[in-house]
TIRO-2110 file (N, C-alpha, C; in Angstrom, 1 decimal):
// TIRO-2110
76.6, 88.4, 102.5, N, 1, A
77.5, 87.7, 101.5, CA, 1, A
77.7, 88.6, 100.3, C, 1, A
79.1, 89.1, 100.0, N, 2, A
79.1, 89.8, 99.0, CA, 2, A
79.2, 88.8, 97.5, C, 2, A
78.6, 88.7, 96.3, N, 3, A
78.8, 88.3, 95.2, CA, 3, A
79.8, 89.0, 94.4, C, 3, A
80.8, 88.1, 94.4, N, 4, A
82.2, 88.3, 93.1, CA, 4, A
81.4, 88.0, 91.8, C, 4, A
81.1, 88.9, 90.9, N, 5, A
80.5, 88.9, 89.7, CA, 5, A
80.9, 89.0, 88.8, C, 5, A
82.4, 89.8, 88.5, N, 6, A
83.4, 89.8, 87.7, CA, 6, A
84.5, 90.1, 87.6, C, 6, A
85.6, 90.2, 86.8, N, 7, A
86.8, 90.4, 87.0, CA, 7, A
86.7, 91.8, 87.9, C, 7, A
86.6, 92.7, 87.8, N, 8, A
86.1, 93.7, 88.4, CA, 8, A
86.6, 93.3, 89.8, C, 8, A
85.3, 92.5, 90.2, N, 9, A
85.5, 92.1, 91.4, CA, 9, A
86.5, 91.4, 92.1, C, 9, A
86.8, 90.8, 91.2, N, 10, A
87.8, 89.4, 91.4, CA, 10, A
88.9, 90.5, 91.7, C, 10, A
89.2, 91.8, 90.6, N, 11, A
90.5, 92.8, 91.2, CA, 11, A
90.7, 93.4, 92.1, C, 11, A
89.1, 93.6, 92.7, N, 12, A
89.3, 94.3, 94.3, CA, 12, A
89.4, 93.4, 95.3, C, 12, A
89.1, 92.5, 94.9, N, 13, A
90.0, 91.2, 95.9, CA, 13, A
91.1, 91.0, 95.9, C, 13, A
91.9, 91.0, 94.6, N, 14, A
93.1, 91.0, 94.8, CA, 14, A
94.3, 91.9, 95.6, C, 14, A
93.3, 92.7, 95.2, N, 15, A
93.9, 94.1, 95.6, CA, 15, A
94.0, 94.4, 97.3, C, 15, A
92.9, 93.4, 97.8, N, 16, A
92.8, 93.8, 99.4, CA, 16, A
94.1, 92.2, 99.9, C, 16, A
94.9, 91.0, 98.6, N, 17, A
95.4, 90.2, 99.7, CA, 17, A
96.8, 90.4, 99.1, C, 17, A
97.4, 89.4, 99.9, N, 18, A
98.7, 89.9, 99.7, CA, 18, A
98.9, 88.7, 98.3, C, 18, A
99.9, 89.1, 97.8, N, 19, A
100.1, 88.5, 96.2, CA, 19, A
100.3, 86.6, 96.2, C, 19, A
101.2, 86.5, 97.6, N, 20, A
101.1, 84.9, 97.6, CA, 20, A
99.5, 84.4, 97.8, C, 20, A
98.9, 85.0, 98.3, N, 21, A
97.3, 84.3, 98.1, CA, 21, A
96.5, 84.4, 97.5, C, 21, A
96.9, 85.2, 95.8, N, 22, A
96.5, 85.4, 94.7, CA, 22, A
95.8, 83.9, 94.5, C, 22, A
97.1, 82.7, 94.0, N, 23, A
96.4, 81.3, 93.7, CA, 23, A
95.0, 80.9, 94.6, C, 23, A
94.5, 81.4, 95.6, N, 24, A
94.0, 80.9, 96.6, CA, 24, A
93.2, 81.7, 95.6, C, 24, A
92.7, 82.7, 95.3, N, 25, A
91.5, 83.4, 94.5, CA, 25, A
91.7, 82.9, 92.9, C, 25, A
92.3, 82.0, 92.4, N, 26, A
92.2, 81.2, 91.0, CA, 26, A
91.5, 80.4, 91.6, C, 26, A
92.0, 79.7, 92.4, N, 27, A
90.9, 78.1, 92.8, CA, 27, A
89.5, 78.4, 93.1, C, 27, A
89.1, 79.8, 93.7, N, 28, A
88.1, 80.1, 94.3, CA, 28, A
87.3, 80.2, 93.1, C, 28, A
87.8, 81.2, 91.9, N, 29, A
87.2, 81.3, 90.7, CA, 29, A
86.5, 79.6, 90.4, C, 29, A
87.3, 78.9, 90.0, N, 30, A
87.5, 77.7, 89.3, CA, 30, A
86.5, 77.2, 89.8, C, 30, A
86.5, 77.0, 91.1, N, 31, A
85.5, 76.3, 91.9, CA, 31, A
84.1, 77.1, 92.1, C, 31, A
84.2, 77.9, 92.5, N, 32, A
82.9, 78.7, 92.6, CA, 32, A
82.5, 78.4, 94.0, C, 32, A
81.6, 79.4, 94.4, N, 33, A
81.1, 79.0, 95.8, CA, 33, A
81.8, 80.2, 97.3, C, 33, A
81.3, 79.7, 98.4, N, 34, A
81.8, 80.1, 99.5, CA, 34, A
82.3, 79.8, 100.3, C, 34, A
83.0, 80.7, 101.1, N, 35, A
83.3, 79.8, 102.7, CA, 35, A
85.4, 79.2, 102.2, C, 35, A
86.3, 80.8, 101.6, N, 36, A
87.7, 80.7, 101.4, CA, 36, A
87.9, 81.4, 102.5, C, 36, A
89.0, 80.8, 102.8, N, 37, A
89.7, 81.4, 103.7, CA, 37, A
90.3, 82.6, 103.8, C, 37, A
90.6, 83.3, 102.8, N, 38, A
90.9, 84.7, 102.3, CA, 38, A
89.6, 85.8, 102.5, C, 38, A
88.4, 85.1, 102.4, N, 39, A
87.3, 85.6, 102.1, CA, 39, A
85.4, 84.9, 102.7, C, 39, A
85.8, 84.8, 103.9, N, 40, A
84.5, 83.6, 104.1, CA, 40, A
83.2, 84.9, 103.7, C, 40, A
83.2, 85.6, 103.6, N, 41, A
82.4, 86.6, 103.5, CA, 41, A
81.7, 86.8, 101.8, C, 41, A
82.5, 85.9, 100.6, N, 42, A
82.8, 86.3, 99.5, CA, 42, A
81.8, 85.0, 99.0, C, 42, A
80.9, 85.4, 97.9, N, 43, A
80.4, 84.0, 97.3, CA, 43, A
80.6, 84.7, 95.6, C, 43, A
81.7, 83.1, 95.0, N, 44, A
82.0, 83.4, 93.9, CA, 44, A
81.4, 82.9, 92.9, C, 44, A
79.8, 82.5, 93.6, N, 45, A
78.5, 82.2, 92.4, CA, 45, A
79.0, 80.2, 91.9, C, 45, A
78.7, 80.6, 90.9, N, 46, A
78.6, 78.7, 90.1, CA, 46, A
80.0, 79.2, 89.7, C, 46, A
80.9, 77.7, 89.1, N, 47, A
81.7, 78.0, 88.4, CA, 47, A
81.8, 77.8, 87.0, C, 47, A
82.9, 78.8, 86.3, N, 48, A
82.5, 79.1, 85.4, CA, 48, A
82.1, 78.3, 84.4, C, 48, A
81.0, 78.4, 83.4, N, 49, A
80.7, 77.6, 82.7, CA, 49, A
81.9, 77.1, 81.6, C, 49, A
82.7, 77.7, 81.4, N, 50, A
84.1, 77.3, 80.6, CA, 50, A
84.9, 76.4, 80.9, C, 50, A
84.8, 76.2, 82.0, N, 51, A
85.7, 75.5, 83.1, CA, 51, A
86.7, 76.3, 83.4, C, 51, A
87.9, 75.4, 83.5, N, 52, A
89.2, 75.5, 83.4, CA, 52, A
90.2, 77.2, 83.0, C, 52, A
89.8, 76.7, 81.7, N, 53, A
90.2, 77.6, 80.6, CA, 53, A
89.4, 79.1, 81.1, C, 53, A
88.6, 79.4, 81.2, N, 54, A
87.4, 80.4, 81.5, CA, 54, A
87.5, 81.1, 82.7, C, 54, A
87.6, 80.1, 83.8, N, 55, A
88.4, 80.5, 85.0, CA, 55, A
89.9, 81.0, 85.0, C, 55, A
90.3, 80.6, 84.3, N, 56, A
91.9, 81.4, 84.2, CA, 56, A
91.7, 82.7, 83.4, C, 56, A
91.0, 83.0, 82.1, N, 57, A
90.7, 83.8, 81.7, CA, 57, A
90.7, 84.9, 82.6, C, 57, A
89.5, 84.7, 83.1, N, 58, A
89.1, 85.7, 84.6, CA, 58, A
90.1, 86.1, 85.4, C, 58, A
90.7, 85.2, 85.8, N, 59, A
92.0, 85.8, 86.9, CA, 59, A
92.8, 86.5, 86.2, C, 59, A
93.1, 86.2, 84.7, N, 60, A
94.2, 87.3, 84.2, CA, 60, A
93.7, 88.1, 83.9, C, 60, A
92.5, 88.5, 83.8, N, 61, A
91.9, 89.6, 83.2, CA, 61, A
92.2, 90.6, 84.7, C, 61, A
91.5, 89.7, 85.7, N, 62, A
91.2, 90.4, 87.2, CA, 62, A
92.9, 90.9, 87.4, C, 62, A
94.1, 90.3, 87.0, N, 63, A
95.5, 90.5, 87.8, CA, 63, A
96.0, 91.9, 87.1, C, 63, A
95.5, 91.5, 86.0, N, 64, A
95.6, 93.0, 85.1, CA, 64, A
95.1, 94.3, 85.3, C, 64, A
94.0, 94.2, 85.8, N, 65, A
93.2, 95.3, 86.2, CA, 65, A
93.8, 95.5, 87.8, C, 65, A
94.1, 94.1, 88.2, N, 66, A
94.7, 94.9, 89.8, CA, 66, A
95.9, 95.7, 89.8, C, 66, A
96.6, 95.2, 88.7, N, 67, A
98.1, 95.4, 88.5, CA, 67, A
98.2, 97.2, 87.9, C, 67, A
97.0, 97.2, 87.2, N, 68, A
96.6, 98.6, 86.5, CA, 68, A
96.5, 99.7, 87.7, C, 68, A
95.4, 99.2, 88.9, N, 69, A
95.0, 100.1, 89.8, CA, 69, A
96.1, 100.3, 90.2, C, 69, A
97.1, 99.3, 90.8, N, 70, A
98.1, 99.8, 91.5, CA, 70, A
99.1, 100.8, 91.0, C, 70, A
99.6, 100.5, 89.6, N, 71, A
100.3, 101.4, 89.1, CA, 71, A
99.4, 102.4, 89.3, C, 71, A
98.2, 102.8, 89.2, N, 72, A
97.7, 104.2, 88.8, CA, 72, A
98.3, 104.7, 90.5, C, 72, A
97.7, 104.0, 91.6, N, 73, A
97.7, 104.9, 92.7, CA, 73, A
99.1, 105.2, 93.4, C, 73, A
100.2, 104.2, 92.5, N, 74, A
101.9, 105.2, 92.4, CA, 74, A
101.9, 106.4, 92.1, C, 74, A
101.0, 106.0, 90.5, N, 75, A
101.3, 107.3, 90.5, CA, 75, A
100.8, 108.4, 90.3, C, 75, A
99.4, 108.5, 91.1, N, 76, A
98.9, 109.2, 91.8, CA, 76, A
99.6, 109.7, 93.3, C, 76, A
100.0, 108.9, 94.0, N, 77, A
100.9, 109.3, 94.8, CA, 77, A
102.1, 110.5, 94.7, C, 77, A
102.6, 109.8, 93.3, N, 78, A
104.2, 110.7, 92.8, CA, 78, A
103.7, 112.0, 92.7, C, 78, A
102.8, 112.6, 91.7, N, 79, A
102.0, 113.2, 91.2, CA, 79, A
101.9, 114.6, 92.6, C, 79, A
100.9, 113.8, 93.6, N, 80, A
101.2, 114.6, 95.0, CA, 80, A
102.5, 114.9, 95.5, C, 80, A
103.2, 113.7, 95.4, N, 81, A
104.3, 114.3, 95.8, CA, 81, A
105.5, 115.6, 95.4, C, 81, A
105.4, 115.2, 93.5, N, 82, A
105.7, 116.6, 93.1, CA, 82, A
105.0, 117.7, 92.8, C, 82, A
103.8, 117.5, 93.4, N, 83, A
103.0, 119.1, 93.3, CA, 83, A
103.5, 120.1, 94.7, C, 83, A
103.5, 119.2, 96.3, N, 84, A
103.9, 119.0, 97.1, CA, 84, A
105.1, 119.8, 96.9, C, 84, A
106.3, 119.2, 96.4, N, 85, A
107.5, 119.7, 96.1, CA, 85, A
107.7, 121.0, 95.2, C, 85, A
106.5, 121.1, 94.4, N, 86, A
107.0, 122.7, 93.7, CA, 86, A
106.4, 123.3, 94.4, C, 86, A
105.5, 123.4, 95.4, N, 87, A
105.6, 124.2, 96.3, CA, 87, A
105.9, 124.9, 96.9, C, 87, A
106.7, 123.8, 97.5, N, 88, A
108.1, 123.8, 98.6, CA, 88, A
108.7, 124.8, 97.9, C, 88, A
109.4, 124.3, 96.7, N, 89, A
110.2, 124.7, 95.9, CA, 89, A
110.1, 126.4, 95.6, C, 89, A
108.7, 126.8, 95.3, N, 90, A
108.1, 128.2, 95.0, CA, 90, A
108.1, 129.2, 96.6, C, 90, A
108.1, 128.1, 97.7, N, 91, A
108.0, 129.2, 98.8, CA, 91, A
109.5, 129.6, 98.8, C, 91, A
110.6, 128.8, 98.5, N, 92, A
112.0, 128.6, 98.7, CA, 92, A
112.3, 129.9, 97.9, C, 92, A
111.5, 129.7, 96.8, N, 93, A
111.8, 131.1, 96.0, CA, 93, A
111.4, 132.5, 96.4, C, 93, A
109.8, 132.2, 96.7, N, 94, A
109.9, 133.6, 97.9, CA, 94, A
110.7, 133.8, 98.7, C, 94, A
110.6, 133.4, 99.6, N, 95, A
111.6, 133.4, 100.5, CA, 95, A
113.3, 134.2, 100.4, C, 95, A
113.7, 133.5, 99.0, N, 96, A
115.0, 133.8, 98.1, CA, 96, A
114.6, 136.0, 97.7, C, 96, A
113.6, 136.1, 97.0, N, 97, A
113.0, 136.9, 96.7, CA, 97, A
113.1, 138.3, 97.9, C, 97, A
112.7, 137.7, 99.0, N, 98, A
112.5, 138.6, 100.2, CA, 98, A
114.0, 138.6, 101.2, C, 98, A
114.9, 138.1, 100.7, N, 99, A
116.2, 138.0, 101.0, CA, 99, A
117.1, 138.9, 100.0, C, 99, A
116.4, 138.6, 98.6, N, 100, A
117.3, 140.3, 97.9, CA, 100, A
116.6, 141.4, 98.2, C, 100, A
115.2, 141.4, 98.8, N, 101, A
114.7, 142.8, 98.8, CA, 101, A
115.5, 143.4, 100.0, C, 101, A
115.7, 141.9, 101.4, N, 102, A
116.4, 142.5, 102.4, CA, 102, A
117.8, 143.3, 102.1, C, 102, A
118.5, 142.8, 101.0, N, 103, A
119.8, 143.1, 100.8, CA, 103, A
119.8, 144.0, 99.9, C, 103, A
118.8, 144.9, 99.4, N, 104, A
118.5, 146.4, 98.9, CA, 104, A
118.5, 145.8, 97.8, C, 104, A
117.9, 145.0, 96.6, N, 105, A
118.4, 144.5, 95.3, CA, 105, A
117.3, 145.2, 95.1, C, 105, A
117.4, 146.1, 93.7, N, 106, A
116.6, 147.5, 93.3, CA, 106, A
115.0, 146.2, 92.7, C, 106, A
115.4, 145.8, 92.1, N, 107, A
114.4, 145.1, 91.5, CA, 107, A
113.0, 144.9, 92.2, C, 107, A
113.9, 144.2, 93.9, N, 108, A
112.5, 143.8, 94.7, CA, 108, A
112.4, 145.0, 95.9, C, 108, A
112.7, 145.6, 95.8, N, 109, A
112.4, 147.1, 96.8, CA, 109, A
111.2, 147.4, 96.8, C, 109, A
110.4, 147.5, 95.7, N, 110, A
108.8, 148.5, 95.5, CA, 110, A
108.2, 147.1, 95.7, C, 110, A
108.5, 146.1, 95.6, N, 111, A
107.8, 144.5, 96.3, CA, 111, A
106.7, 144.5, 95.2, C, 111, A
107.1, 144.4, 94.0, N, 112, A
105.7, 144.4, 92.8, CA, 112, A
106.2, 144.5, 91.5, C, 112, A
107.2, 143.5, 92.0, N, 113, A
108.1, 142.7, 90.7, CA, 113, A
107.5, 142.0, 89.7, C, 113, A
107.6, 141.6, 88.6, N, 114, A
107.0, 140.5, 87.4, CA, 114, A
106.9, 139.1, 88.5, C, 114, A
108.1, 138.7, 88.9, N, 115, A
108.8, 137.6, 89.7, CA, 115, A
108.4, 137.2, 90.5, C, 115, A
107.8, 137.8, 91.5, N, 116, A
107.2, 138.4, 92.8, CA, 116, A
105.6, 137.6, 92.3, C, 116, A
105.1, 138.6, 91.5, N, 117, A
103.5, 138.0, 90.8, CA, 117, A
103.5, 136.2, 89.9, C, 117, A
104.7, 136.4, 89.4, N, 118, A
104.3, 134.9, 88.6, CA, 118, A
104.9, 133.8, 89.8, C, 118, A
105.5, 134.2, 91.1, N, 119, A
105.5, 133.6, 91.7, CA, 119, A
103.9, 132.8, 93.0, C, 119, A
103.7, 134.0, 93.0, N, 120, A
102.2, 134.1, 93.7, CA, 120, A
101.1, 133.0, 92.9, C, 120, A
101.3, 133.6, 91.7, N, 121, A
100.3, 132.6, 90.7, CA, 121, A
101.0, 131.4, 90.6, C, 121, A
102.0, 131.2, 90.3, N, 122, A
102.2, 130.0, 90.3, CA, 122, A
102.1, 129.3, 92.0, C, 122, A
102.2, 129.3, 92.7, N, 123, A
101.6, 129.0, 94.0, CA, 123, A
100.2, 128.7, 94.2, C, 123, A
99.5, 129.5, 93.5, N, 124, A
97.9, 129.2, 93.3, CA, 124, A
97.1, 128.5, 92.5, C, 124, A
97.7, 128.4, 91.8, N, 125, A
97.7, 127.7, 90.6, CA, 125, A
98.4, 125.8, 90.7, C, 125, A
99.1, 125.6, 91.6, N, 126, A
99.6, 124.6, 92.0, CA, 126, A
98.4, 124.2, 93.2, C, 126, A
98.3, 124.8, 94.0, N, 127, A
97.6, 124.7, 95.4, CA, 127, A
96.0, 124.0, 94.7, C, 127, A
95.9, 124.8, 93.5, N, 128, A
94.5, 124.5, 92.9, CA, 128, A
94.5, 122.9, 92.2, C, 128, A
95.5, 122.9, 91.6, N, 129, A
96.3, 121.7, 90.8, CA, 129, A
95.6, 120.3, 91.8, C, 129, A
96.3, 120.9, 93.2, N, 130, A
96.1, 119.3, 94.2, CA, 130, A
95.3, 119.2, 94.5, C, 130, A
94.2, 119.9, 94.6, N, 131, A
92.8, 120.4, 95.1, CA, 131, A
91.9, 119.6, 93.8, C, 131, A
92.2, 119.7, 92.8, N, 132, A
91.4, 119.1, 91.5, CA, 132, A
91.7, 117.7, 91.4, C, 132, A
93.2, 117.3, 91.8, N, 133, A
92.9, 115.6, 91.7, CA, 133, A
91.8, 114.7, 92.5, C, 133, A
91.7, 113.8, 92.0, N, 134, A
90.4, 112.9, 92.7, CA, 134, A
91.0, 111.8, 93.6, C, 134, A
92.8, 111.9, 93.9, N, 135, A
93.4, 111.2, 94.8, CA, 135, A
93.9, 111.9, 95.6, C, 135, A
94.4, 111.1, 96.9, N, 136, A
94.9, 112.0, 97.8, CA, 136, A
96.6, 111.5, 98.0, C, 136, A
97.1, 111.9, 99.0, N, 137, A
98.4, 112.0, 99.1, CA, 137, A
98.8, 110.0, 99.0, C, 137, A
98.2, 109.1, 99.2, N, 138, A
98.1, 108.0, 99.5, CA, 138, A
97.6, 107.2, 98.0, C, 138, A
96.9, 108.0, 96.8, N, 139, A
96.6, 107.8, 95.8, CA, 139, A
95.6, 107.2, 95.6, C, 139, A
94.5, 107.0, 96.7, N, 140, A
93.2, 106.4, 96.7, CA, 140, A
92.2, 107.7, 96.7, C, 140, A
91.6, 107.2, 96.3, N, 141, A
90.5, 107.8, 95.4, CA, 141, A
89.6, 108.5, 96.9, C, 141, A
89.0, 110.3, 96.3, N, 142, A
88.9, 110.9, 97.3, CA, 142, A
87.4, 110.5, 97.6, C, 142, A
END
């Protein structure tokens, strides 16, 4: 039996149901105890000694913190996505790069351009970028 102990917890519940069964985890607060349908696995202790009022407390505290995670793991997502894309974006430029050297452009002929190097670094430097977050392409935590 896992113990819901606090908002905390109450947000990673929320977080695993779908939003219409949010009210189903108010009542559970309120009431306290085990054996929800959302959760028979879940014991939500006594209820709260506030009643009412105290129990609602809790849920908004918990909707807030679920509502927070979610936004973070957008945009954690985006984040990958546009690191992802300057990538893209920097090979496109190589690429561009090795297309004037094909077409004699004096600059990239000796292949040891300014252009050429801050392109490189910047590639490695990005590669390192996505390597350092603590999310992955899905924005959950690695």
């Amino acid at each position: 039996m896992t113990k819901i102990g606090s908002e905390y917890d109450v947000a990673t519940v929320l977080e695993s149901l779908d939003t219409a069964r949010w009210p189903e985890v108010r009542e559970a607060i309120r009431k306290g105890g085990t054996g929800y349908a959302f959760g028979p696995e879940l014991d939500f202790g006594d209820a709260p000694e506030g009643g009412d009022s105290e129990a609602e407390y809790i849920f908004n505290e918990a909707t807030e913190i679920a509502g927070t995670n979610r936004l973070m793991r957008q945009v954690a997502r985006s984040l990958h996505g546009n690191l992802d894309e300057a990538l893209r974006r920097i090979k496109a430029a190589q690429r561009n790069v090795q297309e004037l050297r094909d077409l004699g452009d004096i600059e990239f002929l000796e292949g040891n351009g300014d252009v050429e190097l801050f392109l490189k670094d910047a590639a490695r430097m990005l590669r390192a970028a996505q390597e350092m977050k603590h999310t992955d392409e899905t924005g959950e935590m690695r």
